[in-house]
Kinemage of the C-alpha trace (Angstrom):
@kinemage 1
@onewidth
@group {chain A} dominant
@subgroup {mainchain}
@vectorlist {calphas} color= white
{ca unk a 1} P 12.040 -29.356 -28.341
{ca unk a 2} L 10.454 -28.093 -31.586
{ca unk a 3} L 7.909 -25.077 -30.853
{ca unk a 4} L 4.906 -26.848 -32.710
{ca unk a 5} L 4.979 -28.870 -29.597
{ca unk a 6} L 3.785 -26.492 -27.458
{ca unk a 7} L 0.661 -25.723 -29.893
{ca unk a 8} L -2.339 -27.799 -28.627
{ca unk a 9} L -5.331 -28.188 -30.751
{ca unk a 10} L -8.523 -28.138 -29.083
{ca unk a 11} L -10.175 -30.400 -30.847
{ca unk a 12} L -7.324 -32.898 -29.390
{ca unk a 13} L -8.693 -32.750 -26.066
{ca unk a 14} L -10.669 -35.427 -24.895
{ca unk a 15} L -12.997 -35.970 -21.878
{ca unk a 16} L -9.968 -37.996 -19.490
{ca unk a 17} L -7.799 -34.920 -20.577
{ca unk a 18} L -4.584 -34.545 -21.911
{ca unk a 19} L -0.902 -34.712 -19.995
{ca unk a 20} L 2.276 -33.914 -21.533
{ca unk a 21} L 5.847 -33.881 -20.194
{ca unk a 22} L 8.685 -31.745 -21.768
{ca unk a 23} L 12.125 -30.586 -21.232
{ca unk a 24} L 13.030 -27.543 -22.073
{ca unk a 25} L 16.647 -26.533 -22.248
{ca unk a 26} L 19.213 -24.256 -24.022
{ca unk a 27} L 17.499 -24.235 -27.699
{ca unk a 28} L 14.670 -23.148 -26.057
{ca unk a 29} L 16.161 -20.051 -23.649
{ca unk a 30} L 18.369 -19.327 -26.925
{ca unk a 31} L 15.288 -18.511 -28.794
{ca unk a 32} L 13.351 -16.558 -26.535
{ca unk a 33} L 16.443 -14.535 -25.510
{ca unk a 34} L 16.345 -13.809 -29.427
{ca unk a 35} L 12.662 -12.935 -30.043
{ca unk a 36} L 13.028 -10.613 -26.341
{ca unk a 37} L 16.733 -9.102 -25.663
{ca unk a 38} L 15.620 -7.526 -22.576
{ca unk a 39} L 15.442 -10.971 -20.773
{ca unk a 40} L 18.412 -11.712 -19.246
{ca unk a 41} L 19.260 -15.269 -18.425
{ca unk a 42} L 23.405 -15.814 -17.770
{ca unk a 43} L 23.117 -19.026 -19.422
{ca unk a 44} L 20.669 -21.692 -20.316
{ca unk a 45} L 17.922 -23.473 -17.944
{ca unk a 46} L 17.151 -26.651 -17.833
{ca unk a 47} L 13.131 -27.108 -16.654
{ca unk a 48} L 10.978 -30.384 -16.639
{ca unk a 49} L 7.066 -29.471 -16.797
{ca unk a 50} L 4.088 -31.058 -17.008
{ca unk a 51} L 0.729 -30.329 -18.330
{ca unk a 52} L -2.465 -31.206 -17.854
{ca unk a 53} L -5.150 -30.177 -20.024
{ca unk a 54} L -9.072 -30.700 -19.450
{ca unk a 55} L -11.890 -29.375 -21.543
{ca unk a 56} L -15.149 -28.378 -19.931
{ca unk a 57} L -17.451 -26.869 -22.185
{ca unk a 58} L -15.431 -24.294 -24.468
{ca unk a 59} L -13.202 -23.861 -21.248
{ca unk a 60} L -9.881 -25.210 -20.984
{ca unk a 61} L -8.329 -26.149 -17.676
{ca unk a 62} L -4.243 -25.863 -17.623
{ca unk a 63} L -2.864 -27.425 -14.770
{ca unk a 64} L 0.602 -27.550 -14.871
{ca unk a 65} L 3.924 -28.075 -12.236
{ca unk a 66} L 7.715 -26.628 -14.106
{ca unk a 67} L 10.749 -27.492 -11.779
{ca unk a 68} L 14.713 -26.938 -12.443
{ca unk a 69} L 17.365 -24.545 -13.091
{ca unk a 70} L 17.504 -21.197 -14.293
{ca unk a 71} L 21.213 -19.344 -14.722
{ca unk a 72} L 20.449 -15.733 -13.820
{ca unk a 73} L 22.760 -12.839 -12.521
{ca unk a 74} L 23.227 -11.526 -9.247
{ca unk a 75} L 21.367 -8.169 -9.442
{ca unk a 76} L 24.129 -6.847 -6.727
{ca unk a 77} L 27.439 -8.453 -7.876
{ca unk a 78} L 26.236 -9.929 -11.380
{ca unk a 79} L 27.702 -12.897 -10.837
{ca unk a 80} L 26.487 -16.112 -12.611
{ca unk a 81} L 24.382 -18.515 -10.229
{ca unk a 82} L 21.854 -21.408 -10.717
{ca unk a 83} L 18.490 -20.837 -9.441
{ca unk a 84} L 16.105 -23.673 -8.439
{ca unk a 85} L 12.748 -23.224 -9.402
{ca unk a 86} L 9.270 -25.512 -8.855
{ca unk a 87} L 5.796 -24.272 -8.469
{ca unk a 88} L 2.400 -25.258 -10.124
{ca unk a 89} L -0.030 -23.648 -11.901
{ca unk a 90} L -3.849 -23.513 -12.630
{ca unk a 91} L -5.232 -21.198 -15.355
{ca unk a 92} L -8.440 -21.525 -17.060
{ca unk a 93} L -8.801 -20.415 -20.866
{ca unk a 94} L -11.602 -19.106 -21.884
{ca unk a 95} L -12.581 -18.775 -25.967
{ca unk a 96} L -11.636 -15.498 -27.022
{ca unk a 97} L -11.963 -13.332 -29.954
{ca unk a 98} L -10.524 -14.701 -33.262
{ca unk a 99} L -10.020 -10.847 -34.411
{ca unk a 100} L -6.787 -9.535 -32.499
{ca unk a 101} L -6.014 -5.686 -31.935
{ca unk a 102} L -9.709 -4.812 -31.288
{ca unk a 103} L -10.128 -2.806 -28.305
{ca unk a 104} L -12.929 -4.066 -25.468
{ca unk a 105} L -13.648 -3.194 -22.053
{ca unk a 106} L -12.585 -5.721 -20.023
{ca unk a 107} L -15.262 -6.424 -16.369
{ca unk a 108} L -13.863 -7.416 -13.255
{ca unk a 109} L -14.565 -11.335 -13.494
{ca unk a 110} L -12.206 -10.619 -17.161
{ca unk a 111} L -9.095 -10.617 -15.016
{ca unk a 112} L -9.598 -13.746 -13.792
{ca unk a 113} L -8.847 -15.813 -16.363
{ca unk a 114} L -6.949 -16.036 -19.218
{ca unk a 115} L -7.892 -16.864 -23.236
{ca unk a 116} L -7.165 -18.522 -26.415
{ca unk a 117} L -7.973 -17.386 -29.719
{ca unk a 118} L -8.969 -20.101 -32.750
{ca unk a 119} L -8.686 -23.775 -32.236
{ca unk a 120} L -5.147 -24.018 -30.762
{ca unk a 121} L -4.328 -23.288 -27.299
{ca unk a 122} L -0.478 -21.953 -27.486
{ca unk a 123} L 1.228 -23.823 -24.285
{ca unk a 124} L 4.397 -21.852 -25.092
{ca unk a 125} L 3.339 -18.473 -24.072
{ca unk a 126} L 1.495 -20.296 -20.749
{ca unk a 127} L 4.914 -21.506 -19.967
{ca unk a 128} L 6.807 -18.211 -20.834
{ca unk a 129} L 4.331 -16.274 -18.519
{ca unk a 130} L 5.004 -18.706 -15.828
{ca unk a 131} L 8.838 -18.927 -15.761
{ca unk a 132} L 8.824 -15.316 -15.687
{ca unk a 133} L 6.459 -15.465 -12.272
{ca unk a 134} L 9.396 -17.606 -10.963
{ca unk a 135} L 11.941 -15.306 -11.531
{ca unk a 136} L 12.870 -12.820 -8.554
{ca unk a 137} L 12.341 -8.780 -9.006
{ca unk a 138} L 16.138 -9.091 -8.226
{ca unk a 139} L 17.807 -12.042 -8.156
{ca unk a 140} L 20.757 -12.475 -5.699
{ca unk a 141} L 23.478 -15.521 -5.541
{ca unk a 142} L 23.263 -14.938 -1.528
{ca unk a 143} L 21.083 -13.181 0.842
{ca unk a 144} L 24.498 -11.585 2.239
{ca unk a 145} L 25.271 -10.742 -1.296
{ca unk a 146} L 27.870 -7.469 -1.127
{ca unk a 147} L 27.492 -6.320 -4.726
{ca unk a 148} L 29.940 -4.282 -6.260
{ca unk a 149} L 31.578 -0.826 -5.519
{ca unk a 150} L 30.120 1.580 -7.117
{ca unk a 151} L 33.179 3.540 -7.978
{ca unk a 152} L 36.196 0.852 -9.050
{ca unk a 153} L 33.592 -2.065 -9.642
{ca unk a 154} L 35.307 -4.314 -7.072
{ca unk a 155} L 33.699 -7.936 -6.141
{ca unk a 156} L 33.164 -6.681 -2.326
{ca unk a 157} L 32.384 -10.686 -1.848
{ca unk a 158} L 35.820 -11.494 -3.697
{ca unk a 159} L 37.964 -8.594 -1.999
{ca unk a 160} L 38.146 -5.221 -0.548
{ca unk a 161} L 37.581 -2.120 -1.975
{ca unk a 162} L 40.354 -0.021 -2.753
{ca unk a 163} L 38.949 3.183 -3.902
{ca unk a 164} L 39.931 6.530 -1.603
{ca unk a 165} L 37.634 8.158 1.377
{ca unk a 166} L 34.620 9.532 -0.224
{ca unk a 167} L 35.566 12.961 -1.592
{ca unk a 168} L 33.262 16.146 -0.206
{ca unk a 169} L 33.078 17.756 -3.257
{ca unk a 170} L 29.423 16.871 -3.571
{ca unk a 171} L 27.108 19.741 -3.524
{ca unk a 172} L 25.210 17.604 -0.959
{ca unk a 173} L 28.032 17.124 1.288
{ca unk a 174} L 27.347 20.021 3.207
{ca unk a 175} L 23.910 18.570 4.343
{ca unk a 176} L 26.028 16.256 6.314
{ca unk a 177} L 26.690 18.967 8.893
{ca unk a 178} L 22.942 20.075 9.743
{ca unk a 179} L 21.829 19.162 12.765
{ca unk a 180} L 17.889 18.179 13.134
């Protein structure tokens, strides 16, 4: 999928609207993994989405539905896993400012919606924005997850720990002792 794709002019939108079905796989994690190295995906995704686009007025209506796989790492035992996602989405854009970097004072209806600057309306970042809403604060491969010991880095899901008793030699080991 070539990113020009994802670049919708307005003046493309007609009154039925405008749908559009992609697939997005491996090219397409590759390069945003690229352009941001703090995501971290374990391997590619593979989403379908849809999009439906409506004009009303200057507004734009983005209705949209993404559903698939996403390879992320257990947050515990950071382990590979596949991670089924669906949901849909409704944003309205709003025309913004063609100038960028000018600082304005945003009211409370301003968080609300969301904008687009010039005559395209860049489905790319809409689609970014909502994978990343998909995504877990931490992911796990299992609700029972056991993560890793801390001190050998053992699988605990795999096999047991090995690693001695827990020395005292902690200055907070004697805090142990006090009785409330």
């Amino acid at each position: 999928m070539h990113p020009e794709s994802l670049h919708i002019s307005v003046a493309r939108l007609r009154e039925e609207g405008l749908d559009l079905h992609l697939k997005v796989g491996e090219e397409w994690f590759a390069r945003w993994q690229e352009e941001d190295p703090d995501l971290e995906f374990s391997g590619p995704g593979d989403l379908a989405v849809h999009f439906h686009l409506e004009r009303h007025g200057h507004d734009i209506l983005v209705r949209g539905h993404l559903e698939g796989i996403l390879k992320l790492s257990c947050s515990r035992c950071l382990v590979p896993f596949s991670y089924p996602v669906e949901a849909d989405f409704d944003l309205l854009l709003a025309p913004g400012p063609d100038r960028l970097g000018e600082e304005e004072e945003l009211d409370r209806a301003d968080l609300d919606r969301d904008f687009y600057t010039g005559e395209t309306v860049n489905l790319e970042s809409i689609l970014r924005e909502q994978v990343l809403l998909t995504i877990p604060l931490k992911p796990l491969c299992s609700e029972t997850c056991k993560g890793i010991c801390p001190r050998c880095g053992a699988d605990l899901n795999r096999e047991l720990c090995q690693c001695p008793a827990e020395d005292s030699d902690s200055p907070l080991a004697k805090l142990k002792n006090i009785k409330l």
